[in-house]
MINUVO-37441 format. One line per field, with one value per residue (C-alpha): residue number from 1; residue in one letter; chain; x, y, z. Coordinates in nm, 2 decimals, padded with zeros to 4 digits, always signed. Last residue first. Example, Ala and Ser with C-alpha at 12.3 -4.5 7.8 and 13.67 -1.06 7.14 Angstrom:
BEGIN
pos = (2 1);
code = (s a);
unit = (A A);
px = (+01.37 +01.23);
py = (-00.11 -00.45);
pz = (+00.71 +00.78);
***
This chain:
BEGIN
pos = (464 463 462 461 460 459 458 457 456 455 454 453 452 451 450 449 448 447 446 445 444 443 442 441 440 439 438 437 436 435 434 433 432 431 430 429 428 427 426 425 424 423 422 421 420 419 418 417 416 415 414 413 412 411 410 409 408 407 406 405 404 403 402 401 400 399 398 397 396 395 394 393 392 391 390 389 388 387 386 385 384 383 382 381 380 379 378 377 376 375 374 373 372 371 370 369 368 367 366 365 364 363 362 361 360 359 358 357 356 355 354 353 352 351 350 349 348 347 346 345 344 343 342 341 340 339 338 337 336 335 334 333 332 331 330 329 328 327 326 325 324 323 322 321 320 319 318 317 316 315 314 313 312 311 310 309 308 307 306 305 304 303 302 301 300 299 298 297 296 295 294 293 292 291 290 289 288 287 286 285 284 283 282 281 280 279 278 277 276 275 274 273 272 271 270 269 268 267 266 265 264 263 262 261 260 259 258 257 256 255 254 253 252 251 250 249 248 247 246 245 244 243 242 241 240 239 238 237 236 235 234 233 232 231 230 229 228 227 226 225 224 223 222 221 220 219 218 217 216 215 214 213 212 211 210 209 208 207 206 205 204 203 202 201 200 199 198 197 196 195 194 193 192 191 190 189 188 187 186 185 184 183 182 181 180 179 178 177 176 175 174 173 172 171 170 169 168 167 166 165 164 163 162 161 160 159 158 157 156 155 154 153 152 151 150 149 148 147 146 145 144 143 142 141 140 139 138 137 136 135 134 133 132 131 130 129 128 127 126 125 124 123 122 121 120 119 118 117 116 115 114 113 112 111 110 109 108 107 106 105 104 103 102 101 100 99 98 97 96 95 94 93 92 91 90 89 88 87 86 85 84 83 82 81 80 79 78 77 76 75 74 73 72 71 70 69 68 67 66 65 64 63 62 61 60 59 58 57 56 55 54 53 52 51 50 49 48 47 46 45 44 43 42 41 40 39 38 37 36 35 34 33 32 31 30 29 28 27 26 25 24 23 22 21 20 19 18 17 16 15 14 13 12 11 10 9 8 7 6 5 4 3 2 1);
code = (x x x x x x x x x x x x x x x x x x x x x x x x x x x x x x x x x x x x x x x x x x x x x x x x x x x x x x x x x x x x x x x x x x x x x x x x x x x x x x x x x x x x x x x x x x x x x x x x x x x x x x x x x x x x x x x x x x x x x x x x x x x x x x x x x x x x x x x x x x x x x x x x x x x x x x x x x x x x x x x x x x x x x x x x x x x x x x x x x x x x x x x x x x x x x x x x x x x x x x x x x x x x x x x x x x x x x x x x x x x x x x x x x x x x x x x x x x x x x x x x x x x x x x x x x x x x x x x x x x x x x x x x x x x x x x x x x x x x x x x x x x x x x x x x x x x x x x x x x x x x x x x x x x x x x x x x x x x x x x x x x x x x x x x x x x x x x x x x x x x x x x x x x x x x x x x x x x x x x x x x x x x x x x x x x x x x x x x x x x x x x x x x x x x x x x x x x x x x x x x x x x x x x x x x x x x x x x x x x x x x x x x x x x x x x x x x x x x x x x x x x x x x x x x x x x x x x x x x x x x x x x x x);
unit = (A A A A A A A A A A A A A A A A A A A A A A A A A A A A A A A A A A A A A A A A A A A A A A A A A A A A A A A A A A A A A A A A A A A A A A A A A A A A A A A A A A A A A A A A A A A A A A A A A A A A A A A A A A A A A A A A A A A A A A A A A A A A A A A A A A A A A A A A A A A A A A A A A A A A A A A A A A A A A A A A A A A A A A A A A A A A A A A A A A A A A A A A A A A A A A A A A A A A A A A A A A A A A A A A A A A A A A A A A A A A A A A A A A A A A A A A A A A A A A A A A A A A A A A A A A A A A A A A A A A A A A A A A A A A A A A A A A A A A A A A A A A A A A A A A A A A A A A A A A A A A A A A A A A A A A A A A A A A A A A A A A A A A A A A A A A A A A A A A A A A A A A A A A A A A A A A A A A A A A A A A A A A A A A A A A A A A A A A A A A A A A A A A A A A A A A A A A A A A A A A A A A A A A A A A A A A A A A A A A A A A A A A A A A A A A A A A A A A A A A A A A A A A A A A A A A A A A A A A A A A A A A A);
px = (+10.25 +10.48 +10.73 +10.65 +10.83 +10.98 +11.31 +11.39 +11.65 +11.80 +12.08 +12.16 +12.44 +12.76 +12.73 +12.38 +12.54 +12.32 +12.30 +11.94 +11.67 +11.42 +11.30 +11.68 +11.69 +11.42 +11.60 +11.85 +11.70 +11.61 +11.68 +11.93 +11.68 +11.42 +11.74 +11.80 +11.40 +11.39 +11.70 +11.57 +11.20 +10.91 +10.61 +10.47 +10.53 +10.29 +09.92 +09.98 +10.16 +09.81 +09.61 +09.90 +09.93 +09.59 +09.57 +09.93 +09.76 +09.98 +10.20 +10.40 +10.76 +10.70 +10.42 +10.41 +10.80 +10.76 +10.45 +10.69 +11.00 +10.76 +10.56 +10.97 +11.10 +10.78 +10.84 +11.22 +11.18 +10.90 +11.16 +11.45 +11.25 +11.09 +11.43 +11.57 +11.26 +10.92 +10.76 +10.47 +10.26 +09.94 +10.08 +10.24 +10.55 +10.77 +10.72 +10.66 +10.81 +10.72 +10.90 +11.03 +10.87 +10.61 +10.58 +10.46 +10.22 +10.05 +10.06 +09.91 +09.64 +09.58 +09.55 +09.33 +09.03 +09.05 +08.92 +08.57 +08.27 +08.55 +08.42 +08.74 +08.91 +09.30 +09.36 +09.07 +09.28 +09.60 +09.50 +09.30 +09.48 +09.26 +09.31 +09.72 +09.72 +09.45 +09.68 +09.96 +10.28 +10.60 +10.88 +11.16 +11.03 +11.10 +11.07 +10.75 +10.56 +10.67 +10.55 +10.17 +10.34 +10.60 +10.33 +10.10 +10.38 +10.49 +10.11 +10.08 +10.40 +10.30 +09.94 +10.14 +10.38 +10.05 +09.86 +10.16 +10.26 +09.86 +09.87 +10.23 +10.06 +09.74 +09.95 +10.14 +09.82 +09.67 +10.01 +10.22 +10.51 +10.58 +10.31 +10.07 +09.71 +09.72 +10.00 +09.86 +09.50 +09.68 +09.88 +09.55 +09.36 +09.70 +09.59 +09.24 +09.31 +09.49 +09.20 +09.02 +09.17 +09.30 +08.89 +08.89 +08.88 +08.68 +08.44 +08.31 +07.94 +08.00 +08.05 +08.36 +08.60 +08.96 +09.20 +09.54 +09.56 +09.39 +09.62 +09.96 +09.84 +09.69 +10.00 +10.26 +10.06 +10.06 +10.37 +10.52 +10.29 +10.39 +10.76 +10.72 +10.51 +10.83 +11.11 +10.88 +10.84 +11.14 +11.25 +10.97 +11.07 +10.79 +10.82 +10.62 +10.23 +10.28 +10.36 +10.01 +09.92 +10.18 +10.01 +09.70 +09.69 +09.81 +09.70 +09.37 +09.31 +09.36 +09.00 +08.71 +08.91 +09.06 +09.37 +09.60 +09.45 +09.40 +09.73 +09.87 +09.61 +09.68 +10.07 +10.05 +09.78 +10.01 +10.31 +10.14 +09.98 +10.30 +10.42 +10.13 +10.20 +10.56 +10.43 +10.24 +10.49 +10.77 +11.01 +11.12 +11.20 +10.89 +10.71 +10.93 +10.81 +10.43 +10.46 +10.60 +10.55 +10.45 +10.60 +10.92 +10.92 +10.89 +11.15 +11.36 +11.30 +11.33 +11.59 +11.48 +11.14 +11.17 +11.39 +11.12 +10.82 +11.01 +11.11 +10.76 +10.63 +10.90 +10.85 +10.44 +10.50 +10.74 +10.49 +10.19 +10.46 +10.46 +10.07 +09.83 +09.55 +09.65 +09.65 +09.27 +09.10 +08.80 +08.66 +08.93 +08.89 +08.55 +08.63 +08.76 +08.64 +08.54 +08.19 +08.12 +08.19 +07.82 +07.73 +07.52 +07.84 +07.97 +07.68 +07.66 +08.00 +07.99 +07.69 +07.93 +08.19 +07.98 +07.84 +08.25 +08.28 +08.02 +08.05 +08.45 +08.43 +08.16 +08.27 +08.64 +08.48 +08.29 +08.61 +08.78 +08.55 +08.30 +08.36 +08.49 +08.81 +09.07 +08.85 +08.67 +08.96 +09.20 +08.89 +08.89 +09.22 +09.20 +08.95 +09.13 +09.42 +09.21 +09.04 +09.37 +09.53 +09.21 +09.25 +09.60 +09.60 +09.31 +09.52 +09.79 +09.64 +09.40 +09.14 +08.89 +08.80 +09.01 +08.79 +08.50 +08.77 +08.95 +08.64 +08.54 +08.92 +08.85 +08.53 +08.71 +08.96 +08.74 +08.70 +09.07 +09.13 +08.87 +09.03 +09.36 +09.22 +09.10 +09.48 +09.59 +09.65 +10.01 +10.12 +09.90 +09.97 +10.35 +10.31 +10.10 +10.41 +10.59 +10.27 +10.19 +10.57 +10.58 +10.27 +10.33 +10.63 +10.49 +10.17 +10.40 +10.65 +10.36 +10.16 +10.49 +10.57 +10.26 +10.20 +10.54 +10.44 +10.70 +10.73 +10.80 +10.60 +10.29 +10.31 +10.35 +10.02 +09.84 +09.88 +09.76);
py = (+13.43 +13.61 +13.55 +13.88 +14.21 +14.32 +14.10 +13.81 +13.90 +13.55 +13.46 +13.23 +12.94 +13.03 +12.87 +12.78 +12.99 +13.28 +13.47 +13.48 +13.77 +13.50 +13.62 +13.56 +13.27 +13.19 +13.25 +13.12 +12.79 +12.70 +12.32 +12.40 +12.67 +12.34 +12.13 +12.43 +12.39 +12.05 +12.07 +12.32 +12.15 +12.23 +12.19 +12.55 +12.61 +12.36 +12.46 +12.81 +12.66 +12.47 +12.81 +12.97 +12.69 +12.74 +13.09 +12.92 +12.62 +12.29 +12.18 +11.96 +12.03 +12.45 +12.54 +12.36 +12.43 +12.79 +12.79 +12.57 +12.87 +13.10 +12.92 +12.87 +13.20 +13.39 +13.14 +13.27 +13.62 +13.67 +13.47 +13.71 +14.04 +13.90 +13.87 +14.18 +14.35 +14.40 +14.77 +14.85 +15.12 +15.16 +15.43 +15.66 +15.67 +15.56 +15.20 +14.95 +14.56 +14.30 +13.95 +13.94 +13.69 +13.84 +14.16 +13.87 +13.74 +14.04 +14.13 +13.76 +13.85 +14.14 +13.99 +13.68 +13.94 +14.09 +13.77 +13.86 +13.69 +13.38 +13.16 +13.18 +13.07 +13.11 +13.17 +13.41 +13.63 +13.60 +13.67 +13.96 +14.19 +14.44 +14.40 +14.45 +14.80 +14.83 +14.64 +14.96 +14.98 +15.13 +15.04 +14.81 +14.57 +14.88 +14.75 +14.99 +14.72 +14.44 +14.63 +14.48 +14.12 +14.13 +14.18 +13.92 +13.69 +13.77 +13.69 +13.35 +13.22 +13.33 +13.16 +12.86 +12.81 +12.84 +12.60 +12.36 +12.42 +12.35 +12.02 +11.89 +11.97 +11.73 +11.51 +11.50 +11.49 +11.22 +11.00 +10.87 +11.03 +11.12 +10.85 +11.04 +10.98 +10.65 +10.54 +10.63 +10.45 +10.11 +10.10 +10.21 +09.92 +09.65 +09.74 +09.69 +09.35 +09.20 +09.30 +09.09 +08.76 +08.77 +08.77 +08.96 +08.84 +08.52 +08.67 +08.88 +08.80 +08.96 +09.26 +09.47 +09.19 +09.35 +09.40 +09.24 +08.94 +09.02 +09.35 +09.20 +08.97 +09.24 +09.48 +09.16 +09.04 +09.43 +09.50 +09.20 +09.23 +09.64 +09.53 +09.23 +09.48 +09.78 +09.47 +09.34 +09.70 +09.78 +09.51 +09.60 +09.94 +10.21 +10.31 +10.39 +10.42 +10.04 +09.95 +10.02 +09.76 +09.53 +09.52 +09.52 +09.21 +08.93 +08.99 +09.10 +08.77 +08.59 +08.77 +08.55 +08.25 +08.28 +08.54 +08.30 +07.94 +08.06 +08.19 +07.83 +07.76 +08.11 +08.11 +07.70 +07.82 +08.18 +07.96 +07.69 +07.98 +08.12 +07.76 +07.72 +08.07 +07.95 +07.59 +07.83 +08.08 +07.82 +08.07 +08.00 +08.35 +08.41 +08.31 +08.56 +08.85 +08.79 +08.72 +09.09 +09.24 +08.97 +08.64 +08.91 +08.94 +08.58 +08.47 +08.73 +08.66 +08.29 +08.18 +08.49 +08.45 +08.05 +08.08 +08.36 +08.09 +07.82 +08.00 +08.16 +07.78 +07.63 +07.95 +07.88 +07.47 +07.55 +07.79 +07.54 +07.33 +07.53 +07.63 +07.85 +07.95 +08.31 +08.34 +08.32 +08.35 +08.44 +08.13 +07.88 +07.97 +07.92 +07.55 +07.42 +07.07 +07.05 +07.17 +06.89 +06.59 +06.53 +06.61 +06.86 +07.16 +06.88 +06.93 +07.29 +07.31 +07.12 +07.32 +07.64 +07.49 +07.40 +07.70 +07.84 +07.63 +07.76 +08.13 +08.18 +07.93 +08.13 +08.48 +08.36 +08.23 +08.53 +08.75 +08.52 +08.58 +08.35 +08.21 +07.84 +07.65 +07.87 +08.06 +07.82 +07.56 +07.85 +07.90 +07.54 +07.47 +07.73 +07.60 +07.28 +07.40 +07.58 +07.23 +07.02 +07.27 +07.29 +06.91 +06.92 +07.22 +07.03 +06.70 +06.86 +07.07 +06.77 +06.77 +06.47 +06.28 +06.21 +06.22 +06.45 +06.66 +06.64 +06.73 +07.07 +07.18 +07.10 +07.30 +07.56 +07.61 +07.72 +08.03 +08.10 +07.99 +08.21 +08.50 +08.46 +08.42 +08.76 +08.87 +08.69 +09.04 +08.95 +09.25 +09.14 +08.81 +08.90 +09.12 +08.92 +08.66 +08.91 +09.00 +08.66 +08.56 +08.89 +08.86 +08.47 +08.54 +08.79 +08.61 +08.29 +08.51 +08.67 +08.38 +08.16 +08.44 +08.46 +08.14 +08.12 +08.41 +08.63 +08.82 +09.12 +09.32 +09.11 +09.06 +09.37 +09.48 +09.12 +09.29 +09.61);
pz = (+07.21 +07.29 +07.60 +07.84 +07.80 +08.11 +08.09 +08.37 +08.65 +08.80 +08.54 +08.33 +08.43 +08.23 +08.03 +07.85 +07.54 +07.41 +07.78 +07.89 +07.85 +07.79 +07.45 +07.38 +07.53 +07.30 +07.00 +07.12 +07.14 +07.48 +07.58 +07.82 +08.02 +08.05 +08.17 +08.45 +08.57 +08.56 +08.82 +08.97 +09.09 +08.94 +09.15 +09.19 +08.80 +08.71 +08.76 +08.68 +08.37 +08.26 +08.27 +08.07 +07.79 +07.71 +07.45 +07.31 +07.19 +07.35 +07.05 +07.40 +07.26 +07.16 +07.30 +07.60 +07.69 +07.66 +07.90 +08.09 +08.10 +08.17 +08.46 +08.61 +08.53 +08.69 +09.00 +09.00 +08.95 +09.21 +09.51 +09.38 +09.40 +09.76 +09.93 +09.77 +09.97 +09.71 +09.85 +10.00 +10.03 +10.30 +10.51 +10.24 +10.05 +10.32 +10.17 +10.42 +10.37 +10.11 +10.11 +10.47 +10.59 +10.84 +10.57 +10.32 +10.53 +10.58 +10.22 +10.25 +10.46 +10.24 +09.91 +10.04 +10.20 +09.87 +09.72 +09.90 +09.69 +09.69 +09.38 +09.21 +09.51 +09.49 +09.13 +09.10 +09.39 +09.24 +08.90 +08.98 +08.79 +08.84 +09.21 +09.20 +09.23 +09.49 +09.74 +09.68 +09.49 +09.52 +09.27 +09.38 +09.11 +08.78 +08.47 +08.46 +08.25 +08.49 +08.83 +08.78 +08.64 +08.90 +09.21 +09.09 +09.06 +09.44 +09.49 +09.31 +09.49 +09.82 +09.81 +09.61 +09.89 +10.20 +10.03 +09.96 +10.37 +10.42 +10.24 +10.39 +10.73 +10.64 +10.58 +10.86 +11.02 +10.84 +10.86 +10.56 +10.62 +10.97 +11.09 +11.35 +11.27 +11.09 +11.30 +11.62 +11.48 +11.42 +11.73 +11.91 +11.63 +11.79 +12.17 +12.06 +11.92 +12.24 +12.42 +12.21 +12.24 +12.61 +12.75 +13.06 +13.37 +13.49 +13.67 +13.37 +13.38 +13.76 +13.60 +13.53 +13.53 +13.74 +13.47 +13.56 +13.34 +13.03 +13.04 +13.00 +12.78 +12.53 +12.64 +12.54 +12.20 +12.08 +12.18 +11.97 +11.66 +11.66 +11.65 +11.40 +11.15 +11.21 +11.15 +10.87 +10.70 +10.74 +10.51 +10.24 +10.21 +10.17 +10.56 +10.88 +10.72 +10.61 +10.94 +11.07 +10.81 +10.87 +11.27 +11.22 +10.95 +11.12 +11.49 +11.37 +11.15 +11.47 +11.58 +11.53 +11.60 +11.92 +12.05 +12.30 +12.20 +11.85 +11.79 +11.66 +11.42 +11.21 +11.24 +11.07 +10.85 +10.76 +10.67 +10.48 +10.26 +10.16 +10.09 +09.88 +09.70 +09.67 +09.50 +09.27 +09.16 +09.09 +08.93 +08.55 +08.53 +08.35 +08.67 +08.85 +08.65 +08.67 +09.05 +09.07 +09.41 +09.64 +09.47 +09.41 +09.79 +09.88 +09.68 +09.79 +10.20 +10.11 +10.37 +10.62 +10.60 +10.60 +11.01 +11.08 +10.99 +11.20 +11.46 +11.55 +11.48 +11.76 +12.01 +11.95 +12.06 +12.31 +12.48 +12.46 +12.58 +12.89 +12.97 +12.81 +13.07 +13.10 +12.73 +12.68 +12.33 +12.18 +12.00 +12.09 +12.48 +12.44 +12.35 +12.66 +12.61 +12.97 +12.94 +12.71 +12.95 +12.96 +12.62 +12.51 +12.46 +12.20 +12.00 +12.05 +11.91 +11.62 +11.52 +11.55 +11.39 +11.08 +11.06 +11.08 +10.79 +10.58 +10.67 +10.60 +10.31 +10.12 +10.23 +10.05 +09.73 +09.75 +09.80 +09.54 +09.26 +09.09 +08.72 +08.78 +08.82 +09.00 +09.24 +09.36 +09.40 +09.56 +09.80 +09.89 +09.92 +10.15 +10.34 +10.36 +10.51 +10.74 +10.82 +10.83 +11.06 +11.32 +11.37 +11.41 +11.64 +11.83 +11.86 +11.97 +12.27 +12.38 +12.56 +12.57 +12.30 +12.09 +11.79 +11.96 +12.02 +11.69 +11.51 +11.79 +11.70 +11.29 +11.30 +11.51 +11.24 +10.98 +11.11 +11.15 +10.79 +10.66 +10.79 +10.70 +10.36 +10.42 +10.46 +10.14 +09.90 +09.83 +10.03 +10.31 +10.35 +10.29 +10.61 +10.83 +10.77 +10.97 +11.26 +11.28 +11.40 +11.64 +11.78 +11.86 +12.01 +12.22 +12.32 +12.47 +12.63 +12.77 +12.87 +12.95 +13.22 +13.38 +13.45 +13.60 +13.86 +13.97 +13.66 +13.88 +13.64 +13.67 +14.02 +14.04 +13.87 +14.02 +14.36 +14.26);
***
């Protein structure tokens, strides 16, 4: 409880530069995160954290002791040189760039690994600090740690917005700007520059194994928020930021559940969970993009064409009779069946569908009791105008696939069932400007287009 306020009062200095610290560095990831991911770099992300604790355990046994600088040095000449590397694979002989990418990401972090355990056998080994490269630890980051992550986070916001259209056509349309006389390649290495210099300056607060989480997380829980790149950054530099200030936030307070764990929890990957939560809220819950809304715009369709398919059933029983306010009962639309075989043709009870949308239809006011007997309906003005317009609309495009698509006329009524639920007004008013009069006169419309033509459609159905 103690560390909680502590923690909130930001009385402790320690404190303070680890989240600022974490924050920053969530925020700067998180935005260059997003042109990595959009120009399909996030696994070299990865391969430039592993290879960075080869260079760390290097520069240690160079130096030799601990040294912040030296390390980031080191481990920025090795993920550089991974992804020269991979770009070298992939650029001059026949294998792909996800095995060039699995190559580097398991041959340098061998290496690192080996380097490791040869400095862990030395006397002064245990000193070297390198656990905290491999999986993080915030709490232990001190002031010019700070500086140095404020100065990068500056830097690769600062060259984000100076080369924010540069970097988007580079993302969306390299083809385009290397006609334009664009330097593709030298904005691909700057790119690359940007996400080594985000990637080696995280490890200390998230570790090697899981920077790439901190970079890649966050745009792509964005991603479910917007389609605009710009809001995309602000959204990516927002999730970066709360994830990298909860992870912190966290690592510090938690009590260690086993005595394994005296030391707390590791910074590194409980700043990756809160970024996967960020990640799974926006997978389930995005307004647009999100599995539930989603699965809502699915069902609404469902329900639409369900309504749609039996006000048409309706019309086309009550069309020979030219009469829609005319009485009718569930048994007088069965041997149609349309509605039903549209729905499920391999539903052994399709009545069951009739009825609970007769029941639907009395909720919306479509349908509504007839006093002719206890199971008669009638179509309210409601439901006549909502049967005209979807039989206008597949009518009008089974008109327009026989005569502009030379669709057979025995087909084009299986492919206007799929159709006329989708049609918006205006295609439908530039399909009733295109009618001959001929047609409009099959229609039922007025000769001229003007004024616009009215709801009511004739009994007789186009011929075909």
């Amino acid at each position: 409880m103690d560390a909680l306020l502590r923690l909130l009062l930001l009385d402790d200095s320690n404190t303070r530069i680890a989240l600022l610290g974490a924050t920053l560095l969530g925020i700067s990831s998180a935005t260059i995160g997003t042109f990595a991911v959009l120009r399909r770099r996030a696994l070299v992300t990865d391969a430039v954290a592993h290879a960075a604790l080869p260079g760390v355990c290097l520069a240690y046994l160079v130096v030799g002791n601990r040294n912040f600088a030296a390390f980031l040095l080191g481990a920025l000449i090795l993920g550089l040189a991974a992804a020269a590397f991979i770009s070298f694979i992939k650029t001059k002989t026949r294998i792909k760039e996800d095995a060039a990418i699995a190559i580097a990401i398991g041959g340098f972090f061998g290496l690192g690994i080996a380097l490791s355990r040869i400095i862990q056998n030395q006397p002064s080994g245990n000193r070297a600090g390198l656990d905290t490269f491999i999986f993080g630890k915030a709490a232990s980051m001190l002031s010019g740690d700070a500086t140095l992550i404020a100065i990068i986070a500056g830097t690769v916001l600062i060259c984000t917005l100076i080369f924010y259209k540069e970097l988007k056509l580079l993302c969306f349309d390299p083809d385009f700007a290397a006609s334009q006389g664009w330097p593709i390649s030298l904005l691909d290495l700057a790119l690359m520059g940007l996400i080594c210099l985000c990637t080696i300056v995280g490890l200390p607060a998230v570790g090697v194994v899981l920077m790439v989480s901190l970079m890649v997380i966050p745009p792509v829980a964005a991603r479910f928020w917007t389609n605009r790149l710009a809001p995309t950054l602000y959204i990516s530099a927002t999730f970066g930021a709360i994830a990298g200030l909860i992870g912190t936030a966290l690592s510090a307070v938690l009590p260690a559940p086993t005595s394994s764990l005296s030391r707390g929890w590791p910074t590194g990957p409980l700043i990756t969970l809160v970024a996967a939560s960020i990640f799974i809220l926006s997978l389930l819950f995005a307004p647009k993009r999100g599995v539930v809304a989603d699965l809502l715009r699915t069902f609404s369709l469902r329900r639409r064409i369900a309504e749609q398919n039996f006000l048409r059933t309706i019309y086309e029983a009550l069309e020979p009779a030219a009469d829609l306010a005319k009485p009718w009962k569930a048994a007088d639309l069965q041997p149609a069946s349309r509605y039903a075989s549209s729905l499920n043709p391999h539903d052994a009870a399709p009545n069951r569908h009739l009825h609970a949308s007769i029941a639907a239809g009395l909720r919306r006011g479509l349908v509504a009791p007839s006093p002719a007997g206890p199971t008669t309906y009638v179509l309210t003005l409601k439901g006549i105008a909502a049967a005209q317009q979807v039989v206008r609309a597949h009518r009008l495009w089974e008109l327009f696939l026989i005569e502009q698509a030379d669709i057979a006329a025995d087909h084009v009524d299986r492919d206007a069932d799929l159709i006329e639920h989708v049609l918006p007004p205006a295609v439908i008013a530039a399909l009733e400007q295109k009618l001959t009069p001929h047609q409009r006169s099959l229609l039922g419309l007025p000769a001229s287009p003007h004024p616009p033509p009215p709801s009511p459609l004739p009994a007789a159905r186009i011929p075909t």
